[in-house]
DSSP file (Angstrom, degrees, kcal/mol; ACC not computed):
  #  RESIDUE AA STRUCTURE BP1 BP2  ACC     N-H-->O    O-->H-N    N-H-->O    O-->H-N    TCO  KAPPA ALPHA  PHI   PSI    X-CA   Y-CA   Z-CA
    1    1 A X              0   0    0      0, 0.0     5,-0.1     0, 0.0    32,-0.0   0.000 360.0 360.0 360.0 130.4  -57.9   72.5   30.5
    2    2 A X     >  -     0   0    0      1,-0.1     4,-1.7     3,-0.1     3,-0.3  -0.165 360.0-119.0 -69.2 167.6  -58.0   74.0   27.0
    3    3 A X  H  > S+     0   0    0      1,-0.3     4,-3.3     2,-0.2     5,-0.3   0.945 115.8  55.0 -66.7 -34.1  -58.6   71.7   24.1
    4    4 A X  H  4 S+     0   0    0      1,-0.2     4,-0.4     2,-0.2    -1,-0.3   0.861 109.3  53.7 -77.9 -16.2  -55.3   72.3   22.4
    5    5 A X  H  > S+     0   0    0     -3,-0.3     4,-0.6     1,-0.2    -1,-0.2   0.734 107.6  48.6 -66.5 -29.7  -53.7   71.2   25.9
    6    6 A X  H  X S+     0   0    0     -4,-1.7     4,-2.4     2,-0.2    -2,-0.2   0.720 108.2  51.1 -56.4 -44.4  -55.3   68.4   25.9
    7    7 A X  H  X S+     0   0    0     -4,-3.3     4,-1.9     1,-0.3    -2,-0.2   0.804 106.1  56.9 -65.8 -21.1  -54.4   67.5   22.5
    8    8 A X  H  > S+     0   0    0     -4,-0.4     4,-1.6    -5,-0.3    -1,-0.3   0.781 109.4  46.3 -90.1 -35.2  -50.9   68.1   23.2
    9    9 A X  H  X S+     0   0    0     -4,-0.6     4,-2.4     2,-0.2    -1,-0.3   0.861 112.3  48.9 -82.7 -44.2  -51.0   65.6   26.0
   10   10 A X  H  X S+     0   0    0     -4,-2.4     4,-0.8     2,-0.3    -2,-0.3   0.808 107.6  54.4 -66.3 -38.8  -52.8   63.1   24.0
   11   11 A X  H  X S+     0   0    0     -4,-1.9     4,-1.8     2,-0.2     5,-0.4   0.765 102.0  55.0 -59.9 -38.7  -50.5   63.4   21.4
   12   12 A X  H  X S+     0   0    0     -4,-1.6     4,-1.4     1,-0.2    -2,-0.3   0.979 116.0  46.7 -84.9 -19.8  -47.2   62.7   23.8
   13   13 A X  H  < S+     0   0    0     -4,-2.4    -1,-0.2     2,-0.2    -2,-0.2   0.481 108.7  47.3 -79.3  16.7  -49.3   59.3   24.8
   14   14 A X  H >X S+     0   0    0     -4,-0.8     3,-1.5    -3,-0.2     4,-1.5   0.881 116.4  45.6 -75.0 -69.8  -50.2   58.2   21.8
   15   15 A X  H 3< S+     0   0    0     -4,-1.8     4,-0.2     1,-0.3    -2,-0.2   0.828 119.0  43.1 -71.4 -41.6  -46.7   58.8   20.7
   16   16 A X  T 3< S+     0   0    0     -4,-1.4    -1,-0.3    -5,-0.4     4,-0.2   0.698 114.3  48.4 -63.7 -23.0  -45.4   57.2   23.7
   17   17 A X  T X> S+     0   0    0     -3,-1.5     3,-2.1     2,-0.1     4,-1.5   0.964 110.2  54.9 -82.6 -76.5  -47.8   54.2   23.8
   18   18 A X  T 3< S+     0   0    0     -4,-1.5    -2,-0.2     1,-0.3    -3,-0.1   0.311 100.4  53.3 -89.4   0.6  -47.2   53.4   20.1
   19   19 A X  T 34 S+     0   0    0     -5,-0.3    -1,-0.3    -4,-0.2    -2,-0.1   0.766 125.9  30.0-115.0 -17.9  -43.2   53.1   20.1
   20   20 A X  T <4 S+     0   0    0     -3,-2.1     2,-1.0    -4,-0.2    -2,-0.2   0.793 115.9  52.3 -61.8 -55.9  -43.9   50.4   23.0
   21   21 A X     <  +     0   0    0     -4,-1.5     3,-0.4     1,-0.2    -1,-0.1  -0.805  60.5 153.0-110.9  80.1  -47.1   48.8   22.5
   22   22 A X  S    S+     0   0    0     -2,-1.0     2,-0.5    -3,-0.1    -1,-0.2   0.924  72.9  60.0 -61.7 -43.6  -47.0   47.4   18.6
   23   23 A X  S    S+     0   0    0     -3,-0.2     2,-0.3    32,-0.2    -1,-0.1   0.151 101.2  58.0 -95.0  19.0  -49.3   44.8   19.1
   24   24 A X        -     0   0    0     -2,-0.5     2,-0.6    -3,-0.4    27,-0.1  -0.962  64.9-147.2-146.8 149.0  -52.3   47.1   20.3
   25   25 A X  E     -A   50   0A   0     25,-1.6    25,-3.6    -2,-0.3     2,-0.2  -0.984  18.7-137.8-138.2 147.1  -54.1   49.9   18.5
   26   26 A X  E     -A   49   0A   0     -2,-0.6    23,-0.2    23,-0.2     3,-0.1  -0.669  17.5-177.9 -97.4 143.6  -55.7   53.3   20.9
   27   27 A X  E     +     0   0A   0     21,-1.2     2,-0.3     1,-0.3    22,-0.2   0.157  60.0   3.0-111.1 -17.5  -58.5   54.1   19.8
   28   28 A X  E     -A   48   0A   0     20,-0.8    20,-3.5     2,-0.1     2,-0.4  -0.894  53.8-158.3-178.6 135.1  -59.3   57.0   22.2
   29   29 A X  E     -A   47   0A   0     -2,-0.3     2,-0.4    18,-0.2    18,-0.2  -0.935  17.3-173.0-107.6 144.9  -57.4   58.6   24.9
   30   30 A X        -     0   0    0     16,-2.2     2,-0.3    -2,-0.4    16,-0.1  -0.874   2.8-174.3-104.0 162.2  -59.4   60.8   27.8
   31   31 A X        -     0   0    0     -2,-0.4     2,-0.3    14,-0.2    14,-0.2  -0.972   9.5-178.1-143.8 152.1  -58.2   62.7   30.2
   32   32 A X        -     0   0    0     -2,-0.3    12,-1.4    12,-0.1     2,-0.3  -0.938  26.5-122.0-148.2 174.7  -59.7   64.3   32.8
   33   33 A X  E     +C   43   0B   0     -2,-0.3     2,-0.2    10,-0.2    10,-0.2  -0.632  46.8 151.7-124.6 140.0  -58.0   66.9   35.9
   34   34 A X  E     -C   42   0B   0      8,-1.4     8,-2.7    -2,-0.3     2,-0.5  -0.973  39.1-127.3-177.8 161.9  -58.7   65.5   38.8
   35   35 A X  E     -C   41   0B   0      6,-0.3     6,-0.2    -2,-0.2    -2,-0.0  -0.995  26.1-118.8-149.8 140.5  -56.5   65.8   42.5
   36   36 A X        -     0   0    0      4,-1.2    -1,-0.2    -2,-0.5     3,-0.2   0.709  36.9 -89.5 -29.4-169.6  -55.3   62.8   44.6
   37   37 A X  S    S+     0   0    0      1,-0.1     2,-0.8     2,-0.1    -2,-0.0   0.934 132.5  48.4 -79.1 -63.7  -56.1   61.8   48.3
   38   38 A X  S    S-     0   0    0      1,-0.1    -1,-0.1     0, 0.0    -2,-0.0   0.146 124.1-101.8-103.6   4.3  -52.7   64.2   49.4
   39   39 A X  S    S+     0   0    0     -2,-0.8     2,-0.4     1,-0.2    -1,-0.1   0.821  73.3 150.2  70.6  24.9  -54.0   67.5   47.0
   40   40 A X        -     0   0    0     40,-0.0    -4,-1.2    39,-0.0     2,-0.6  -0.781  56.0-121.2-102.6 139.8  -51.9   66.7   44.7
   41   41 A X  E     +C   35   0B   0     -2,-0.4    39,-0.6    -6,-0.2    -6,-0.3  -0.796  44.5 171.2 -78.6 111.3  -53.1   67.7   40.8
   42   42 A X  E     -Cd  34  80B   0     -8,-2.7    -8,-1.4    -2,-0.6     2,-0.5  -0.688  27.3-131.2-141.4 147.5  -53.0   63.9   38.8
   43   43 A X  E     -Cd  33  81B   0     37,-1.9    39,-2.3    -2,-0.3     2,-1.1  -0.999   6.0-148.3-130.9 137.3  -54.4   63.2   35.3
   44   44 A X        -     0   0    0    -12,-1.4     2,-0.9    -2,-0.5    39,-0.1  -0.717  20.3-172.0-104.9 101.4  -56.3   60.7   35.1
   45   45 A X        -     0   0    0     -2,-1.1    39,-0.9   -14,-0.2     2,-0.4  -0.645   5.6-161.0-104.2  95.1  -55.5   59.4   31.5
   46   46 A X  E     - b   0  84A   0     -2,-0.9   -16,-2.2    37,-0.2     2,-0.4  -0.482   5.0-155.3 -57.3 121.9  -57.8   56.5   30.0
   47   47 A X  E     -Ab  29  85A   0     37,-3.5    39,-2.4    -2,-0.4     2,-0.7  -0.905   4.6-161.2-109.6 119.8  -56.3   54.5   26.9
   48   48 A X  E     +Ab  28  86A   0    -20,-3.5   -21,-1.2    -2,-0.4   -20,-0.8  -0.854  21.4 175.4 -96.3 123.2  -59.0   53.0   24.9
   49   49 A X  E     -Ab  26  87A   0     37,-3.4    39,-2.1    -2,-0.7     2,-0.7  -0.893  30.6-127.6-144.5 151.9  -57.5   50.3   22.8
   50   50 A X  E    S+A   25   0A   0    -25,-3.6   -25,-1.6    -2,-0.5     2,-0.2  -0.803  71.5  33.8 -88.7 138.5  -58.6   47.7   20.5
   51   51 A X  S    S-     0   0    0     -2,-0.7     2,-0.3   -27,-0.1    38,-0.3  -0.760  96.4 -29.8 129.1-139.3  -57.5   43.8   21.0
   52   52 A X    >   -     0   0    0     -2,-0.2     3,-4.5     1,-0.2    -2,-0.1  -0.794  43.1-124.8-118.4 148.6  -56.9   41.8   24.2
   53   53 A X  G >  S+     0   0    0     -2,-0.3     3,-4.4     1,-0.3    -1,-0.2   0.977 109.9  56.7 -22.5 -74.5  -55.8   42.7   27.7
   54   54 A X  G 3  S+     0   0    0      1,-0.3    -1,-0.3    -3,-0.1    -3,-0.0   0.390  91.1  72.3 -62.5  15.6  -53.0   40.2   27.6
   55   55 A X  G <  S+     0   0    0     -3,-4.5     2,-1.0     2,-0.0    -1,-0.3   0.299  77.9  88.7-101.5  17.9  -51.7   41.7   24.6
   56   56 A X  S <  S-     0   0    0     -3,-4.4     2,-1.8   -35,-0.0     5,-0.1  -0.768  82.9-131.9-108.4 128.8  -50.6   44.6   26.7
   57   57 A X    >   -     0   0    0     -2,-1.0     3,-1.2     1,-0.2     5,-0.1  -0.361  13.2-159.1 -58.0  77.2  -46.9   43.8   28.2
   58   58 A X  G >> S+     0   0    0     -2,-1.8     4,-1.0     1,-0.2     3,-0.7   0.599  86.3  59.6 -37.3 -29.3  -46.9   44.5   31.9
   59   59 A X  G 34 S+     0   0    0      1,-0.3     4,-0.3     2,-0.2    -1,-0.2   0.936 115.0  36.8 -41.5 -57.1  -43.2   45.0   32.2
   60   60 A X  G <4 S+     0   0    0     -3,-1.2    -1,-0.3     1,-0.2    -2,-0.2   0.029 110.7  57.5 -97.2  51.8  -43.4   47.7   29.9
   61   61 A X  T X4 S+     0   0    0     -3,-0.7     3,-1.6    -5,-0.1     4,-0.4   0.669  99.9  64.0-115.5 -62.4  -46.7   49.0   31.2
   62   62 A X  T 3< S+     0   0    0     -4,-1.0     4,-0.2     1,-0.4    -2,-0.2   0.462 108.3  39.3-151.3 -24.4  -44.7   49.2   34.5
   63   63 A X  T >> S+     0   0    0     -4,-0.3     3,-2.3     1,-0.1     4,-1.6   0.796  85.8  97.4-115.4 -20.7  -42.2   52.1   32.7
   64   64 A X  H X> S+     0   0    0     -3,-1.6     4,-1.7     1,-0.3     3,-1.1   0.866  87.1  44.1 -50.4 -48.7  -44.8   54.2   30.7
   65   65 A X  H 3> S+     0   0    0     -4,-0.4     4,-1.4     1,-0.2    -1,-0.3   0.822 112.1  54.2 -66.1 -14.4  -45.2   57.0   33.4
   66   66 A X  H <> S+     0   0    0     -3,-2.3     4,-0.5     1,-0.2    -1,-0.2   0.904 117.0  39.5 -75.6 -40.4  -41.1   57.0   33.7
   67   67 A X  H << S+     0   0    0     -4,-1.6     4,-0.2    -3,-1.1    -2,-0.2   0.866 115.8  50.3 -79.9 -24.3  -41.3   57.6   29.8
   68   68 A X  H >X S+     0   0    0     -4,-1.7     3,-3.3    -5,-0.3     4,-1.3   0.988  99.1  69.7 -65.6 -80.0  -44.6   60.2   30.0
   69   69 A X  H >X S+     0   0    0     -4,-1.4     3,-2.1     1,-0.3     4,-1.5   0.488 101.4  39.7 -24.1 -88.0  -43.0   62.7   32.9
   70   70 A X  H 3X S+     0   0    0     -4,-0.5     4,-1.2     1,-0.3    -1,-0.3   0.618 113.5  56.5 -66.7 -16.5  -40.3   64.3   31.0
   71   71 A X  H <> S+     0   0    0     -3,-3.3     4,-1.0    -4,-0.2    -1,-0.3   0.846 112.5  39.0 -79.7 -31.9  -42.4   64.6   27.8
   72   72 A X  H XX>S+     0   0    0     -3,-2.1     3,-2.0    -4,-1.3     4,-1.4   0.954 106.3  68.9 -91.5 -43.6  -45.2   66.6   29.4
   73   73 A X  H ><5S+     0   0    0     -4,-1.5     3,-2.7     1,-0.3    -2,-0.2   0.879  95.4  63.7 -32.8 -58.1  -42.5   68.7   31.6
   74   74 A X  H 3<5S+     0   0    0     -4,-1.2    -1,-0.3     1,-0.3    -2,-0.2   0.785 102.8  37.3   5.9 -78.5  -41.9   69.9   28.5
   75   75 A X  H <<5S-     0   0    0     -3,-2.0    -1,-0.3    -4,-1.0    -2,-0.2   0.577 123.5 -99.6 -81.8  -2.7  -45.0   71.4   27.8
   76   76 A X  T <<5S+     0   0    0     -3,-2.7     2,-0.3    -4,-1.4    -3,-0.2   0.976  70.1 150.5  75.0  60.1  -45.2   72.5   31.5
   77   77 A X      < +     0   0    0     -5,-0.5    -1,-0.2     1,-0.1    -4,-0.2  -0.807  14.8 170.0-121.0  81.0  -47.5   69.7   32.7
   78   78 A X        +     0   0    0     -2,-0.3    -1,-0.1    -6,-0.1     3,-0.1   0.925  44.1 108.4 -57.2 -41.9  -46.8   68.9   36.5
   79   79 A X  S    S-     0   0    0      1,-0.1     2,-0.4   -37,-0.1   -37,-0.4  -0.036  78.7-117.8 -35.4 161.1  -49.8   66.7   37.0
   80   80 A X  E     -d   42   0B   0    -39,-0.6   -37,-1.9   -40,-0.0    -1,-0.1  -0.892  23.2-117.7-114.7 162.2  -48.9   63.5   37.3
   81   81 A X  E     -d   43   0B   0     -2,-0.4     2,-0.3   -39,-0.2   -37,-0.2  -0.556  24.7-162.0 -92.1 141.4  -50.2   61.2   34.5
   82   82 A X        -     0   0    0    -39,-2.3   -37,-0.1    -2,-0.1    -1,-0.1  -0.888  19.5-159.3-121.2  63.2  -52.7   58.2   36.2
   83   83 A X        +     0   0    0     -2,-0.3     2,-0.3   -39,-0.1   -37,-0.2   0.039  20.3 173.5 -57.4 159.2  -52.9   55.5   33.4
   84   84 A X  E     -b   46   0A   0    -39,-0.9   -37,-3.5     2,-0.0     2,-0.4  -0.655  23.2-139.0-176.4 138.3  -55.6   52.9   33.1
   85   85 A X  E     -b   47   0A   0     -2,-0.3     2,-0.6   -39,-0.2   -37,-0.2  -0.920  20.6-170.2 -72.2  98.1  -55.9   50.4   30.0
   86   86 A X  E     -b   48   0A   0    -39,-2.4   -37,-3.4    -2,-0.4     2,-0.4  -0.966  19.3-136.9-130.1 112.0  -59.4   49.7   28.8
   87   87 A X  E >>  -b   49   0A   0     -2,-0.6     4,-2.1   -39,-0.2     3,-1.7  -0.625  15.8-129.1 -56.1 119.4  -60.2   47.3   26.5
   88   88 A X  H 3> S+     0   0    0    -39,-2.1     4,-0.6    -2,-0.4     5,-0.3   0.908 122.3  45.6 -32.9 -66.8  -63.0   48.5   23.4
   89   89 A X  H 34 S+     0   0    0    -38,-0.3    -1,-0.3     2,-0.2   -39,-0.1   0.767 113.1  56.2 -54.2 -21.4  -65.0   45.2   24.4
   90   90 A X  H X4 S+     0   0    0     -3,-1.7     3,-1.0     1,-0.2    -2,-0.2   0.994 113.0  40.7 -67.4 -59.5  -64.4   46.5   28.4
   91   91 A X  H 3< S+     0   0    0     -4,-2.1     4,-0.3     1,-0.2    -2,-0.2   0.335 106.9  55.1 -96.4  17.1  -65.8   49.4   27.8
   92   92 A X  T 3< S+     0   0    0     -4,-0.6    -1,-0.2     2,-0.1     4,-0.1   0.265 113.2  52.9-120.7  16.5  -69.1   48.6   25.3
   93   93 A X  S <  S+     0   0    0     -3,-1.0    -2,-0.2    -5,-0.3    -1,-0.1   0.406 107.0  44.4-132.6  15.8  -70.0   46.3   28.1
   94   94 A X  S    S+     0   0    0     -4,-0.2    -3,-0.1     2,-0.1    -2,-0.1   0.354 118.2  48.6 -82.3 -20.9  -69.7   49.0   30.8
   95   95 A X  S    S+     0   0    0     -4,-0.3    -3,-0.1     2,-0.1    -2,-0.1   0.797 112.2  49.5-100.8 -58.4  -71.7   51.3   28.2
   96   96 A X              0   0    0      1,-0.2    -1,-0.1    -4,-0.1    -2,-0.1   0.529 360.0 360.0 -55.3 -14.1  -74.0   48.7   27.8
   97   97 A X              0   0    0      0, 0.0    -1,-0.2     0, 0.0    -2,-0.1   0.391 360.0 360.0 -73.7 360.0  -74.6   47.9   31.8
């Protein structure tokens, strides 16, 4: 995946993230290409964020991908986007194991 595709992507969940999630600030998105158990093409898109788990609303955690799909169709991005939340302190004590 080219960088500027990547960016593009990052940019519509950042943008998408931030109009939901006030109370939290990304710090890093990845992404990586990657295909399902069924062959199916998924991005697997990791949200790095500063603060606490429980500041993230699971209701609206529950709609992000409903709100992601039609923004990456857009750019002509079938995959379908794979979320996962990571707390800064989750992950500099996974970096640190």
């Amino acid at each position: 995946m080219s960088k500027t595709r990547i960016d593009s992507i990052k940019r519509i969940v950042t943008e998408t993230l931030k109009r939901d999630f006030d109370r939290i600030r990304i710090l890093n998105i990845e992404i990586h290409e990657d295909v399902d158990s069924d062959g199916d093409d998924v991005l697997r898109i990791d949200v790095i964020f500063q603060g606490a788990p429980q500041n993230l609303n699971a209701k609206k955690l529950s709609g992000v991908v409903r709100h992601l799909r039609p923004k990456l169709d857009e750019i002509h991005e079938s995959a379908f986007p794979l979320l996962s939340f990571i707390s800064k302190a989750d992950r500099d004590r996974r970096a640190s194991a």
